[in-house]
C-alpha positions in Angstrom: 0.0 0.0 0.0 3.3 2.7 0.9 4.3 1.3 -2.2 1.7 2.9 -4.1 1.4 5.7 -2.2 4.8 6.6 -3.5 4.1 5.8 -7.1 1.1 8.3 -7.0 3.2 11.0 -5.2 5.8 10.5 -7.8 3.3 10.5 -10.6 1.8 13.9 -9.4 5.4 15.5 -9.0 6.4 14.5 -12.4 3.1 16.1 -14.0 3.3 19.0 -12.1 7.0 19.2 -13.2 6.0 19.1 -16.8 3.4 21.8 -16.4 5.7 23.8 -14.9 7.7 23.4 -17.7 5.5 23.8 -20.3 4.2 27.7 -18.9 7.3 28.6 -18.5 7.2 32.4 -19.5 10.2 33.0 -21.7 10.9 36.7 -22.7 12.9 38.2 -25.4 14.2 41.3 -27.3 13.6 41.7 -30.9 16.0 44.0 -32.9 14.3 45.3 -36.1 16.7 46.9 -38.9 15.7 49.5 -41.5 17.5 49.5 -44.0 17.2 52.5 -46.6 19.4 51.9 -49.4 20.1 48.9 -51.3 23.2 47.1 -52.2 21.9 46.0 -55.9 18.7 44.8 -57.5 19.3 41.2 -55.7 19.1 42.9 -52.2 16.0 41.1 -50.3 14.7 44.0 -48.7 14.6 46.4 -46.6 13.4 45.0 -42.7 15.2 42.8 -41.2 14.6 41.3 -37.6 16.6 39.1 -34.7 15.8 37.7 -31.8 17.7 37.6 -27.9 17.0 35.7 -25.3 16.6 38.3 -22.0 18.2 35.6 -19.8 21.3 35.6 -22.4 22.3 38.6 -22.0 25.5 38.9 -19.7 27.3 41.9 -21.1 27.3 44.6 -23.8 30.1 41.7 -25.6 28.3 38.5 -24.3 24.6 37.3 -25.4 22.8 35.5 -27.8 21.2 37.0 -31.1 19.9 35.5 -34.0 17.5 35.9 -37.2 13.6 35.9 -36.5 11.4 35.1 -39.5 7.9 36.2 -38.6 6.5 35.3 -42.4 7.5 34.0 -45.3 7.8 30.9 -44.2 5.3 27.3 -44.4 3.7 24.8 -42.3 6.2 22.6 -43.8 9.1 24.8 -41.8 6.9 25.5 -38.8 6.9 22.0 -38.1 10.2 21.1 -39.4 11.1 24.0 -36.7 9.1 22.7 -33.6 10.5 19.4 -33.9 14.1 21.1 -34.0 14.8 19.7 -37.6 17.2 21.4 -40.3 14.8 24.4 -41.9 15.3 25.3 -45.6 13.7 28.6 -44.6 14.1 29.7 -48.4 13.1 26.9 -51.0 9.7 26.8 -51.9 8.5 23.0 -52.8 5.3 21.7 -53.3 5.5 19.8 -50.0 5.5 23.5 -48.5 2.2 24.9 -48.0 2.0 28.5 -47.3 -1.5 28.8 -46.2 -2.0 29.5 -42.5 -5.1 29.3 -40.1 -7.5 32.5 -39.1 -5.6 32.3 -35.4 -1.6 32.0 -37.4 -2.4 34.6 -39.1 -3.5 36.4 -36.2 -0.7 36.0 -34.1 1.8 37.1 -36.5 -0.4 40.0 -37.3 0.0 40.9 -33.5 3.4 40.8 -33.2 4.1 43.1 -36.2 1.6 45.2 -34.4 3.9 45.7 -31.4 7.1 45.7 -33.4 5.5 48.7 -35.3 3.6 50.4 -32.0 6.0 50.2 -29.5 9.8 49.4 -30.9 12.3 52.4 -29.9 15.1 53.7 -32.1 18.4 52.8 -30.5 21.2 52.7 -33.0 21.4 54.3 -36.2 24.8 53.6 -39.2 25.7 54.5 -42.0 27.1 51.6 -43.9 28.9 52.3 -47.6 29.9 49.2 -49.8 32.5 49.0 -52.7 29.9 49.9 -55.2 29.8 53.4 -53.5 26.0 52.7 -52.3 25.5 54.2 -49.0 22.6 52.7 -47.0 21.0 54.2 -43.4 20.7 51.4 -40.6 17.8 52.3 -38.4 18.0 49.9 -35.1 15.2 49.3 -32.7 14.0 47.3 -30.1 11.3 46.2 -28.0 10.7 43.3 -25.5 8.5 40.9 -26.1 7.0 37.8 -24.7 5.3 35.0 -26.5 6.2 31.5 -28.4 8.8 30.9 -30.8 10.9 28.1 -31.8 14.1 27.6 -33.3 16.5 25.4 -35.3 19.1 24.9 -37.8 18.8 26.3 -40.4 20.0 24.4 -43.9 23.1 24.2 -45.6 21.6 25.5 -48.9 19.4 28.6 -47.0 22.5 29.2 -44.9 24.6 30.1 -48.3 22.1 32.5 -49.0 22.5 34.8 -46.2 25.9 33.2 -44.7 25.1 32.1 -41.7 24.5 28.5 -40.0 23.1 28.9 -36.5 20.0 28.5 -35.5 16.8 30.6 -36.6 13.7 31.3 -34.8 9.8 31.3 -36.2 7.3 33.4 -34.4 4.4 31.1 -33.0 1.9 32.6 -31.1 1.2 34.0 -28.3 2.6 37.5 -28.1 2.9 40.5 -25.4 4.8 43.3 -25.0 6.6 43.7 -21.6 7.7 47.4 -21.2 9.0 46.5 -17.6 12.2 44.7 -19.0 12.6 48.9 -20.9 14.5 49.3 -17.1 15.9 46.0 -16.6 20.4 45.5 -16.7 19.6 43.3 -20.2 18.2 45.8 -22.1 20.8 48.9 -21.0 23.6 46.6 -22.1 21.8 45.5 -25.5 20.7 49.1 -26.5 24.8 49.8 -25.8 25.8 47.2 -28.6 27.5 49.0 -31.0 25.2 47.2 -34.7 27.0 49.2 -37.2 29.3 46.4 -37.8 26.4 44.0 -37.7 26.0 41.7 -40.2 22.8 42.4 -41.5 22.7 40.2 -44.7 24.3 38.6 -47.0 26.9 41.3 -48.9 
């Protein structure tokens, strides 16, 4: 009978554990770029976006940052994302499907809506390539909580922008959380010096 007891106290913890778990809140900075100017007609565009973790932030020279896709991508990459596969974020096949649900497209509607509303200006470059184009970077920021996920992204993507870390997809879920504005992460982020940020591929 103590036996059992056990076995159902141990149960519950385990459950509990993995609800814990699963609410977890997890908040971030997202860093949007403006760029006005273009380096030649193959240049991509003009916004660009990344991601940091709040709780990676040790120093002005130490956190984690890395590219946030909030469209343009499928169900195909979503998933391939969740389950922590390689993404080929830019190769459109017919085993993509672009379409996305009433609540997807939503969510990603809401957290242009707070990128746009409430994203302040931080850090602004001028950046001038060999072709004598100049270009204005316009850097902002705003804190953000919500779901995302993140993987690998593929070789063949990864040659298109020269990079090979992880990317993240914007879920659902979001909310902006103007008390991290006066919080030690964000006064050392909006000190990082992006005019010699990669922003794409050159």
């Amino acid at each position: 009978m103590k036996s059992k007891i056990i076995k159902i106290i141990l149960f519950v913890i385990v459950i509990t554990n993995a609800n814990c778990q699963e609410i977890k809140k997890v908040n971030y900075y997202i860093i949007s770029c403006e760029k006005i100017g273009k380096y030649d007609e193959n240049d991509g565009g003009n916004l660009f976006y990344w991601i940091i973790p709040c709780d990676s932030v040790v120093n002005i020279n130490d956190y984690q940052i890395y590219p946030l896709y909030l469209e343009g991508f499928s169900k195909r990459n979503k998933f391939n994302c969740i389950d922590k596969k390689s993404n080929d974020i830019f190769t459109s096949t017919t085993a993509n499907d672009y379409d996305l649900s009433e609540k997807e497209s939503n969510d990603l509607k809401m957290i242009k809506k707070i990128i746009f509303n409430k994203s302040r200006l931080f850090f602004t470059s001028i950046k001038k390539w060999d072709k004598g184009i100049i270009a204005k970077m316009k850097f902002s920021i705003v804190p953000v909580s919500g779901n995302f996920c993140y993987s690998l992204i593929s070789k063949e993507s990864g040659k298109r922008i020269n990079y090979f870390g992880n990317i993240y997809l914007a879920l659902s879920n979001f909310k902006y959380e103007p008390n991290f504005i006066n919080s030690k992460s964000y006064n050392e982020i909006i000190k990082v010096d992006f005019g010699s940020f990669k922003v794409y591929n050159e």
